[in-house]
C-alpha positions, 0 to 999 in steps of 0.5 A: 841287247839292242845294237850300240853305236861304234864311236870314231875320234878323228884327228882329235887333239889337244893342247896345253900351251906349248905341250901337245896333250894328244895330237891328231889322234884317230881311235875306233872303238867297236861295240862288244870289244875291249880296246886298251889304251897303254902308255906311261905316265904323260903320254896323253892317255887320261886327256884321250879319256877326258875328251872322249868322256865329254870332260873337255873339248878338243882344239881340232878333230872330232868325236861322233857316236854313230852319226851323232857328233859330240865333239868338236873345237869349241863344242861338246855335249855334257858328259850325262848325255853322252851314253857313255859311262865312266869308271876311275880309279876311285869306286866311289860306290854310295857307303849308305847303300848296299850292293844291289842299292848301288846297282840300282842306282840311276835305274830310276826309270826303270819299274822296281822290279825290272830294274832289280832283276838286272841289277841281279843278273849283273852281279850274278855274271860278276860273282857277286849275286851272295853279296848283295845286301852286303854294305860296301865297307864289308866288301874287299877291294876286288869286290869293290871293283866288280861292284863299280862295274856292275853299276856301270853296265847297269844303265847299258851305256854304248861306251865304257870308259876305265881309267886305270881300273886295276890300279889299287890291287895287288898282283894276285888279286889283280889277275882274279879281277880280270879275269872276272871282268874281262868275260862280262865286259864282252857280253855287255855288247858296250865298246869298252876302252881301258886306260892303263900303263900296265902292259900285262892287263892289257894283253889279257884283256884288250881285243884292240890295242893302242900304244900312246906315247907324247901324245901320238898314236905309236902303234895299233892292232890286236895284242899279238900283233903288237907283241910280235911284230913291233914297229919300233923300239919304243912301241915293244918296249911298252910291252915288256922287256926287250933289247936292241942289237945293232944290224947292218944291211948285207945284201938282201939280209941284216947281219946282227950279233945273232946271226942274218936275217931277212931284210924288211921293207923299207929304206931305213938309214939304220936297223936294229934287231929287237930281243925279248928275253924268252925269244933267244934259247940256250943251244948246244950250238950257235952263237958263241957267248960267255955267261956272266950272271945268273938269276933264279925266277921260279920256271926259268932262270935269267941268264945273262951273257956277253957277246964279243962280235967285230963291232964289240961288246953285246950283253944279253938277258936269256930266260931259259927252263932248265940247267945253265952254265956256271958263270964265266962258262960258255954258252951258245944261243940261237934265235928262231928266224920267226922271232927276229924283229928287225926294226928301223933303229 
């Protein structure tokens, strides 16, 4: 495998009228890593992808694969001489060509026999080397993808962009997917980045993550950073359910429902301290709360309760393995210092 370049975008932005499509954006992404790009729907995620992918040019900022620029106001080198290589959400692999067929496919410059062989060794690293001769309305979704990617791989682009690649799977299939992918992304050496607003294939797949929201970079780094230490409400709620308690400085401590806590740094008009379900436990002693719903969830069982504190009333979701209270019973809860998040509110 011959070394890749690492492609840099920097200060990258794009309008559309008065709506700022991405602005003033700066994204690395590393041969050999898989670098996810989360965000709902509007954030600016498949017009990052567009500009990277040489679709459109960008009104300020620049696109250079190693020393060579492909982007800038006004200007871009077409998509086909890029060395980058693009899979959507639709496979699109040619009905009239078998597995190994599309695989080939753009290997033209290849002898026939060298080009086999690696469109073998990559179906053989996806699981799919049986499949081969099979025709494409025989395969099932799952099978699908992995053939897309295949073909994707095969011409060793330097960047591999996918846009939503898991979005037509269901959950179960979803999971057996990526995990397959996830291993021969890697070993392609390509600098892979993933679009998607699915927080959970982003944890499992990315090295790097990247939280978009309107447009801007809210939040980068790798996936347990960005999990457990969140720099806003908003960035830890892309990645999965959270609650926010109100504190107030005390000294050289916040105090919160939940209890005090160190003080971060900064000169914050306000704080608040973020809550995820599984961080709060159920104790036999802490802070005083009464049960006030209960849901079974297979491991654990949700259990929300109501905290009564000198500033009100404060309802919170606990995950929680094992027997609760009954409704309308107390409860007492306890939240580890390491798993308090206190962020500017």
């Amino acid at each position: 495998m011959t070394d890749r370049p690492t492609l840099t975008a920097t200060g990258l932005a794009r309008r559309y009228g008065r709506d700022a499509g991405v602005h003033v954006v700066d994204l690395t992404l590393v041969p050999g890593q898989v670098t996810a790009l989360l965000g709902p729907s509007g954030s600016g995620k498949s017009t990052l992808l567009r500009l990277i992918a040489g679709l459109e040019a960008p009104d300020a900022g620049e696109i250079r694969l190693g020393e060579t620029v492909l982007s800038w106001p006004g200007q871009t080198v077409p998509p086909e001489h890029r060395g980058i290589g693009l899979m959507f959400q639709e496979h699109a692999l040619f009905p009239h060509k078998t597995v190994l067929g599309n695989v080939t496919f753009g290997l033209s410059h290849l002898p026939r026999a060298e080009a086999r062989d690696r469109a073998l060794d990559l179906l053989r690293s996806l699981r799919l080397e049986d499949r081969a001769k099979a025709w494409p309305s025989t395969l099932s979704g799952g099978e699908q993808q992995r053939v897309a990617l295949a073909r994707a791989l095969a011409r060793e682009p330097a960047v591999l962009l996918m846009d939503e690649p898991f979005s037509g799977l269901d959950a179960s299939l979803r999971a057996e997917v990526r995990d397959a992918l996830t291993p021969a992304l890697r070993a392609a050496g390509a600098a892979v980045l993933i679009v998607t607003h699915d927080a959970e294939d982003a944890l499992a797949m990315a090295d790097h993550l990247v939280l978009l929201d309107q447009g801007e970079v809210l939040q980068a780094g790798t996936p347990e950073a960005c999990y457990l230490r969140p720099v806003s409400l908003a960035a830890a709620r892309m990645l999965g359910p959270v609650e926010a308690l109100p504190a107030r400085v005390d000294g050289d401590a916040v105090a919160t429902p939940l209890g005090r806590f160190a003080k971060p740094e900064g000169e914050a008009t306000g704080w608040q301290l973020l809550v995820r379900p599984g961080d709060v436990r159920l104790a036999d002693q802490g802070v005083a709360a009464t049960v006030v719903a209960r849901r079974f969830a297979g491991n654990v069982t949700d259990v929300t309760v109501v905290m009564i504190g000198p500033d009100g009333e404060h309802r919170l979701t606990v995950s929680h393995a094992g027997p609760v209270p009954a409704i309308g019973q107390p409860a007492f809860l306890a939240l580890a210092p390491d798993r308090a998040l206190v962020v500017p509110a």
